[in-house]
C-alpha positions in Angstrom: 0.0 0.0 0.0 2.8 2.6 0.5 4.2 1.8 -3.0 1.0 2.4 -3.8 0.7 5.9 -2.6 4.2 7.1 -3.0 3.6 6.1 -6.6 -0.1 8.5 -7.0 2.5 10.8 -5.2 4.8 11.2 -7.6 1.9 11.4 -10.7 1.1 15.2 -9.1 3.2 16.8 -11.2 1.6 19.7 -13.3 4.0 19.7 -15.8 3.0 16.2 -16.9 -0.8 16.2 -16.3 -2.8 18.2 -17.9 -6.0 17.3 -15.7 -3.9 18.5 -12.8 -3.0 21.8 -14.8 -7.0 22.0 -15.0 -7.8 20.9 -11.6 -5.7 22.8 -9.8 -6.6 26.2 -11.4 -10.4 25.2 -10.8 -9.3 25.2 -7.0 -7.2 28.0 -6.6 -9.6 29.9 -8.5 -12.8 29.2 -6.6 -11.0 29.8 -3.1 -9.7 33.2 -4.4 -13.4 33.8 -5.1 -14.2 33.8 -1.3 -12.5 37.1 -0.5 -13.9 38.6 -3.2 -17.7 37.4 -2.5 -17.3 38.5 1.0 -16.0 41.9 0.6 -17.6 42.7 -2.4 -20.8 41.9 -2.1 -21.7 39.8 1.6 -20.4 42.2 3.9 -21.4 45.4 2.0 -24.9 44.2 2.1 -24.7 43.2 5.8 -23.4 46.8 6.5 -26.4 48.5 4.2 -29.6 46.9 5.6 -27.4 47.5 9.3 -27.5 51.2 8.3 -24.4 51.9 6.8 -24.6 54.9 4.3 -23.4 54.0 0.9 -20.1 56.0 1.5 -19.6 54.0 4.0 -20.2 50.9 2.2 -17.3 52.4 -0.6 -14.9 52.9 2.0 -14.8 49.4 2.7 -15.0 48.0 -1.1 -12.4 50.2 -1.8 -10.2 49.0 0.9 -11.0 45.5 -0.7 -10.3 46.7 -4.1 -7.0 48.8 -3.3 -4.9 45.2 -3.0 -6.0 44.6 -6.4 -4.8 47.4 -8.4 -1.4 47.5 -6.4 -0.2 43.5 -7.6 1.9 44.7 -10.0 4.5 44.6 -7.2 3.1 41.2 -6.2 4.7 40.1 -9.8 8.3 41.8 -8.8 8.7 40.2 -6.0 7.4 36.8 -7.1 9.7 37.0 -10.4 12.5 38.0 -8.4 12.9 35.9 -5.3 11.6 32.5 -4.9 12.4 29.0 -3.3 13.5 27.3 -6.8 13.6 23.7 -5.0 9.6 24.1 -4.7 9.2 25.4 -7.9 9.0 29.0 -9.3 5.5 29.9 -7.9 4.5 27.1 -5.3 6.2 28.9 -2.5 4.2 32.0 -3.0 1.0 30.3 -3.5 0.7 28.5 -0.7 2.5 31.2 1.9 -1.1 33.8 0.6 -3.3 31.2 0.8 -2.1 30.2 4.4 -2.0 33.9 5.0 -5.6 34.4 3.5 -7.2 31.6 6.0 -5.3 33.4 9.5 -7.1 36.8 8.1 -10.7 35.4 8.0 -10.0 33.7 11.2 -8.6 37.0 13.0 -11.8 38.5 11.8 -14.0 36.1 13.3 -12.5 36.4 16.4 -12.5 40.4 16.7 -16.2 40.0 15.2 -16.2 44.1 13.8 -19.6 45.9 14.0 -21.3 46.3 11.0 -20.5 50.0 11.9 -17.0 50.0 12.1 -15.6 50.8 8.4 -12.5 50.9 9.8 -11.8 47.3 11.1 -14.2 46.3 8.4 -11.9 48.0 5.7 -8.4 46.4 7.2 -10.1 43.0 7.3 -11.2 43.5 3.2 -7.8 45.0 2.8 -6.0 42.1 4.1 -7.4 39.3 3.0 -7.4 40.9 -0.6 -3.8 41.5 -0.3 -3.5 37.6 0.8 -4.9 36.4 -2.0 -3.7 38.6 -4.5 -0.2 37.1 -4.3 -1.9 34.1 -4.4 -3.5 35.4 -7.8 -0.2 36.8 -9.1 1.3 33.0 -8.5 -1.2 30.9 -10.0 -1.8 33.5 -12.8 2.1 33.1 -13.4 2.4 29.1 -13.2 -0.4 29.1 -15.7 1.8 31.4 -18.2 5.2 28.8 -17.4 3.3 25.4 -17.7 0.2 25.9 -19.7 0.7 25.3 -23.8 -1.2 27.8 -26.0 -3.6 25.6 -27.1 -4.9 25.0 -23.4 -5.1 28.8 -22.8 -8.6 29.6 -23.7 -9.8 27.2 -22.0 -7.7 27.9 -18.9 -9.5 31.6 -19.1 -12.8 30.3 -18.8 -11.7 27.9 -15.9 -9.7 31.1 -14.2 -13.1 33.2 -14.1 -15.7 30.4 -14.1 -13.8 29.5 -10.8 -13.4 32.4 -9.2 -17.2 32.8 -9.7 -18.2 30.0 -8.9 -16.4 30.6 -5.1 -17.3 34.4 -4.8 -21.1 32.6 -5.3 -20.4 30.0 -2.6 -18.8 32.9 -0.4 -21.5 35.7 -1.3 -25.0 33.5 -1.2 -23.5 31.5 2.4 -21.8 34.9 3.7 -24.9 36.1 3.4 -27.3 33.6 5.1 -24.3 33.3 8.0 -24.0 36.7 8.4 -27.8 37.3 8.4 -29.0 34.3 10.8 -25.5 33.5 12.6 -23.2 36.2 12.8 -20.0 37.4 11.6 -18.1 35.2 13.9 -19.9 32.5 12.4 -19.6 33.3 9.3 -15.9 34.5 8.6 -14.9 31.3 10.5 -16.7 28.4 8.2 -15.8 30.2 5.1 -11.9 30.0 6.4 -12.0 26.2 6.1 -12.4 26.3 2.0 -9.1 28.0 1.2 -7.5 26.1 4.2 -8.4 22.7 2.4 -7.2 23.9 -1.0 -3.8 24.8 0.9 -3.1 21.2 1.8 -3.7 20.8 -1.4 -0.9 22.7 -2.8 1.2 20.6 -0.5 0.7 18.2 -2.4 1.5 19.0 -6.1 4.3 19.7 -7.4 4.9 22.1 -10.7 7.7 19.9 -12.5 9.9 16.6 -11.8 12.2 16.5 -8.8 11.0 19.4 -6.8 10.5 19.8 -3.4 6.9 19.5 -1.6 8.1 21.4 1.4 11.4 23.8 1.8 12.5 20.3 4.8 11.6 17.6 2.2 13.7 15.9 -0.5 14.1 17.8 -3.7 16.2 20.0 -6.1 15.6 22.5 -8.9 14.7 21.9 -11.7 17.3 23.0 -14.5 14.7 24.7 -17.0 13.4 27.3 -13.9 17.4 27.9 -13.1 17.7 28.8 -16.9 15.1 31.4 -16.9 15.0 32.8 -12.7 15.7 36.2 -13.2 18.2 36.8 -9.8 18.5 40.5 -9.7 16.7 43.5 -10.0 18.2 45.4 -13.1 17.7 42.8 -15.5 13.9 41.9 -14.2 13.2 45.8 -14.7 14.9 45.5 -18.3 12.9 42.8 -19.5 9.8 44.3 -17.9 10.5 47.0 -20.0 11.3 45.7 -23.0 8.0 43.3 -22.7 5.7 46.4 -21.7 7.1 48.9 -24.5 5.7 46.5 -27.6 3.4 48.6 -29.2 0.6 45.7 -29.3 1.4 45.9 -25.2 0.1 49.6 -25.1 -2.6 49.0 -27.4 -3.9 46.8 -24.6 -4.3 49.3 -22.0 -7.0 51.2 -22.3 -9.1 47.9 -22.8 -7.6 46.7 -19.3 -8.2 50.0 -17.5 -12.2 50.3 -18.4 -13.0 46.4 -18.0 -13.9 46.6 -14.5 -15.2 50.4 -14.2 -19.1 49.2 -14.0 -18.5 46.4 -11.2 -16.8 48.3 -8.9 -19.6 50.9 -9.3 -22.1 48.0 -9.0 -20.8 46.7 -5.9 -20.8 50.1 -4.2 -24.0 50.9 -5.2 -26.0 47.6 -5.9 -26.8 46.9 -2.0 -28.6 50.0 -1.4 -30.3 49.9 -4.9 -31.7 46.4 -4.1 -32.5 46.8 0.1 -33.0 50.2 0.3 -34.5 51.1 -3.0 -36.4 48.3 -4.4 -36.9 46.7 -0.6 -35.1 43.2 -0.8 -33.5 41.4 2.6 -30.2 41.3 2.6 -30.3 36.8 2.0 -32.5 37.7 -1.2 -29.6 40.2 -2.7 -26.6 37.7 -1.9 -28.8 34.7 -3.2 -29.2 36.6 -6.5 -25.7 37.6 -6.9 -24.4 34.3 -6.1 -27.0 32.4 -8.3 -26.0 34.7 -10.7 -22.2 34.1 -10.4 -23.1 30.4 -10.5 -24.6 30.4 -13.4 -21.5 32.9 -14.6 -19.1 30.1 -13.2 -20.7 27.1 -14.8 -20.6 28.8 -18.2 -17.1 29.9 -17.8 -16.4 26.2 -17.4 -18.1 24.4 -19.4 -18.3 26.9 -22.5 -17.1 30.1 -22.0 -13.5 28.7 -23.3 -14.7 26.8 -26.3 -16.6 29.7 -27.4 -13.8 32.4 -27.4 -12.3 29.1 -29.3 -14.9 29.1 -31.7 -15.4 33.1 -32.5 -12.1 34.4 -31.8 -10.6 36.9 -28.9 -11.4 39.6 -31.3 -14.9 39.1 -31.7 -15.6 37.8 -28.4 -14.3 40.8 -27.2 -16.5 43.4 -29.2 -18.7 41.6 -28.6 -19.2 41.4 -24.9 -17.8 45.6 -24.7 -21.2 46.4 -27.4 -23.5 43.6 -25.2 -22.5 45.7 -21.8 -22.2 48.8 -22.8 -26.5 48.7 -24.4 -27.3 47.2 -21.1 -25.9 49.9 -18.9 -27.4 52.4 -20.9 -30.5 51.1 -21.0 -30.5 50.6 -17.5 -29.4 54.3 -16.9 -32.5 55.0 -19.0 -34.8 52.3 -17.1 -34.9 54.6 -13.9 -38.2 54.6 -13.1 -38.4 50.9 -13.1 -35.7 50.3 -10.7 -38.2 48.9 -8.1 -39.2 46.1 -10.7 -37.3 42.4 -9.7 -37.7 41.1 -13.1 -35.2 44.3 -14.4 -33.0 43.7 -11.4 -32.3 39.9 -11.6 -32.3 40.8 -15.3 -29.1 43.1 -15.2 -28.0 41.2 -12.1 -27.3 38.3 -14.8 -26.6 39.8 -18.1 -23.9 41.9 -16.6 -22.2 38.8 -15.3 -22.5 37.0 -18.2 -21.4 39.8 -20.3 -18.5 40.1 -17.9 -17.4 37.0 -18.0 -16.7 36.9 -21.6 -15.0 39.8 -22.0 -13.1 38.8 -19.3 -12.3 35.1 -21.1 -11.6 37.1 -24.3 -8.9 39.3 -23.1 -6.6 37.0 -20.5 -5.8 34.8 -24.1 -4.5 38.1 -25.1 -2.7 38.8 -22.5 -0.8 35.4 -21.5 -0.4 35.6 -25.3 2.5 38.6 -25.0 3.9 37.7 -21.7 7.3 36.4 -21.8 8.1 33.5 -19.2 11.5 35.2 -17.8 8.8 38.1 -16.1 5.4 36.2 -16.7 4.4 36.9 -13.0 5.4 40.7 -13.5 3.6 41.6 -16.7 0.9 39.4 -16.7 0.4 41.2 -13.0 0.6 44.7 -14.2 -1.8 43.5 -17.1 -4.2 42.8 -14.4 -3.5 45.6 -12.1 -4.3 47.6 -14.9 -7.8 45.9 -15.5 -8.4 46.0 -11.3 -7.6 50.0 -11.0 -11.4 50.4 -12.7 -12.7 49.1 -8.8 -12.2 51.9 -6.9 -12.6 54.2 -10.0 -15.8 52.4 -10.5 -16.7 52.9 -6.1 -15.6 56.5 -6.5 -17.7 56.9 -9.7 -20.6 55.4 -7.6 -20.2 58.2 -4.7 -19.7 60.6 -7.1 -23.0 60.2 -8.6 -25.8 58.1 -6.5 -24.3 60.2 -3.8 -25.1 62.6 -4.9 -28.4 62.0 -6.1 -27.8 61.2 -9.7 -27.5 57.2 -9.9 -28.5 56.8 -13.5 -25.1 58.6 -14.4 -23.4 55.8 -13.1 -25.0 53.4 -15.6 -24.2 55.8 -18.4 -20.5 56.8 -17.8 -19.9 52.7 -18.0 -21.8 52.6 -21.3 -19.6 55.3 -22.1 -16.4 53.4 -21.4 -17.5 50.0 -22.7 -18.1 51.5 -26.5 -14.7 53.0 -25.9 -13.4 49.2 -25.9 -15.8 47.8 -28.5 -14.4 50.4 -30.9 -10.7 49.5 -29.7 -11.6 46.0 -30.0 -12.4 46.7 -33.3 -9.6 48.4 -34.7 -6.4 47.0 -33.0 -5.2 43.4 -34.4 -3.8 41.3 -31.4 -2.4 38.4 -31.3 -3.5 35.1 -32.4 -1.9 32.0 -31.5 1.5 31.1 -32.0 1.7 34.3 -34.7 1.4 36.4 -31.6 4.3 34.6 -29.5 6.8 34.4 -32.6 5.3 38.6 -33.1 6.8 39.2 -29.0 9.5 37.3 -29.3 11.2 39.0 -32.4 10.4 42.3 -30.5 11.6 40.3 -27.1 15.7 38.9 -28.2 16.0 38.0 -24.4 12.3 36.0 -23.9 12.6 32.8 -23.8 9.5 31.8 -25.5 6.3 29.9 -24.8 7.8 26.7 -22.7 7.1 23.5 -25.0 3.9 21.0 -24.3 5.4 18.3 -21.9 2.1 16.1 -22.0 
């Protein structure tokens, strides 16, 4: 029986498997939904049907938000020093993860008012900042191991995932918080990420590595090839990567991806329990159904779709879908009270979302090289994550001061700003697109060959 299990021990090897390469962004993913659901969209709807002005409620998604947009220096560090014997990204992975679960748990045990922003808003800020290097590191081993031709696919798993745990967090953050408590519920919502920790125990990313920095193990030769061990260089290829004109091109379509939730998520809780009179378990239930159904279309065909049509047209695509729907919902104000428009935009938006989303990270992995993967795919998604708090501030800025529809209008605004960009600009496309960045790259060390 030992033989038995040392030999299913030595199969975890992501390099060789690509089930594992699946399963274990499907885990990763869903657990770094549970910070997310929580902050975003549990607690801010605890805090609004306890009273909490919608200000209030912005301060703290903010705070939540601020971890995200800051990452890029997640990637620096990551690229720069790691423990080689466990792989290039392990390490990092599982130290935020571990770091994640002691958060939720130090929450439950202080058990903040729904009152205090302040504790409220270091607990959002902390576990966001937890998991965010977790993000940077699973985001990065997907650019080193994953082949191209597994890359669409692993976009639909990334945000079918991480919806698919913001739901679990959001729809049983909400119940806990509403019939147990904080204590209650910050405390049984630890034990997911805790679980998928163990689990990245037990992996390993290629042949020979260590499990833990006291177990047997070595480097493996091609991360020792590419580890980047000093800061000048790191900068230098960053540059180099980052100053391809198709690189810049991609900004803008980043920046304005996430403008509308971050306005939604500051907003949304008093829309639906102040305004249209829902309890706070009937919000959280719809956003989580919603991000289930979200997360199960992200994994089951939000990949094979992008496959099927193209980054390029999936991408005008969602940015023309989203931006008719936020302008029609700025011009729907006098139905706001109505559930059927409510769960309506509750559901296209996430849907709409999530495509764009799965359309653009292709792109994206597409011009990273693997010597700063974790650094510039990072600052990619920093860039996408600073529309949060512009998106919370845009939120204050106008239903705080009495004007909410304008909030629904300036993201139709930005969203046809992408469709036409989308339109326009010719990224990538396969292997043309890494044979494009490396010509522009001499020191990238290309897309690492399929190992299956």
């Amino acid at each position: 029986m030992a033989a038995t299990l040392a030999s299913r021990s030595g199969n975890l090897i992501l390099s060789t498997s690509k089930p594992l390469r699946l399963l274990t962004l499907i885990l990763f993913y869903f657990t770094q939904g549970f910070p997310v659901g929580l902050f975003f969209y549990a607690v801010p709807a605890w805090m609004s049907a306890n009273g909490a002005s919608t200000a209030q409620v912005a301060s703290v998604v903010s705070a939540a938000s601020m971890p995200w947009t800051i990452k890029l220096i997640n990637g620096f560090l990551i690229d720069r020093y790691t423990f080689l014997p466990m792989g290039r990204r392990r390490a990092w992975i599982i130290g935020a993860q571990s770091v994640a679960v002691l958060v939720l748990l130090a929450g439950a045990l202080v058990a903040p008012a729904a009152s205090n922003v302040f504790l409220l808003s270091a607990l959002a800020f902390g576990a966001n900042s937890a998991i965010t290097f977790q993000d940077v590191g699973i985001d990065s081993l997907a650019v080193d191991i994953m082949p191209d031709d597994e890359r669409a696919k692993a976009a639909g798993i990334m945000f079918g995932a991480q919806l698919l745990g913001m739901a679990t967090a959001t729809s049983l953050g909400g119940y806990l918080f509403q019939h147990a408590g904080i204590t209650v519920a910050l405390g049984v919502l630890a034990g997911f990420p805790l679980l998928v920790a163990l689990y990245g125990v037990a992996i390993r990313e290629r042949p020979g590595e260590r499990r833990l920095p006291w177990t047997a193990g070595s480097s493996h030769p091609r991360n020792v090839g590419i580890q980047v061990d000093a800061w000048r260089p790191l900068l230098k290829s960053t540059g180099k990567s980052l100053l391809v004109p198709l690189t810049l091109a991609i900004v803008p379509i980043l920046l304005l991806r996430s403008v509308p939730s971050g306005g939604f998520e500051a907003f949304h809780p008093a829309l639906f329990t102040r305004m249209a009179g829902w309890q706070i378990s009937e919000y959280t239930s719809l956003v989580s159904t919603s991000q289930m159904i979200s997360g199960v279309a992200g994994l089951l065909i939000g990949g094979a779709l992008i496959d099927r049509i193209g980054t390029r047209a999936g991408l005008v695509a969602a940015a023309s879908l989203g931006a008719a729907v936020l302008f029609i919902m700025g011009l729907a104000k006098p139905l706001w009270g109505e559930t059927w428009l409510l769960v309506s935009l509750q559901i296209s938006a996430d849907l709409i979302g999530l495509l764009y989303n799965i359309a653009v990270i292709p792109i994206c992995m597409r011009l990273c090289s693997p010597r700063v993967a974790a650094t510039q795919f990072t600052i990619y998604m920093a860039l996408g994550n600073f529309g949060r708090p512009i998106g919370a501030s845009l939120a204050a800025m106008t239903a705080g001061n009495g004007l909410p529809e304008w909030l629904y209008y300036s993201g139709a605004l930005g969203w046809t700003v992408v469709a036409v960009l989308a339109f326009m600009v010719r990224f990538p496309v396969g292997s043309q697109g890494e044979a494009e960045l490396v010509h522009d790259l001499p020191d990238a060390g290309g897309i690492a060959p399929k190992m299956d």
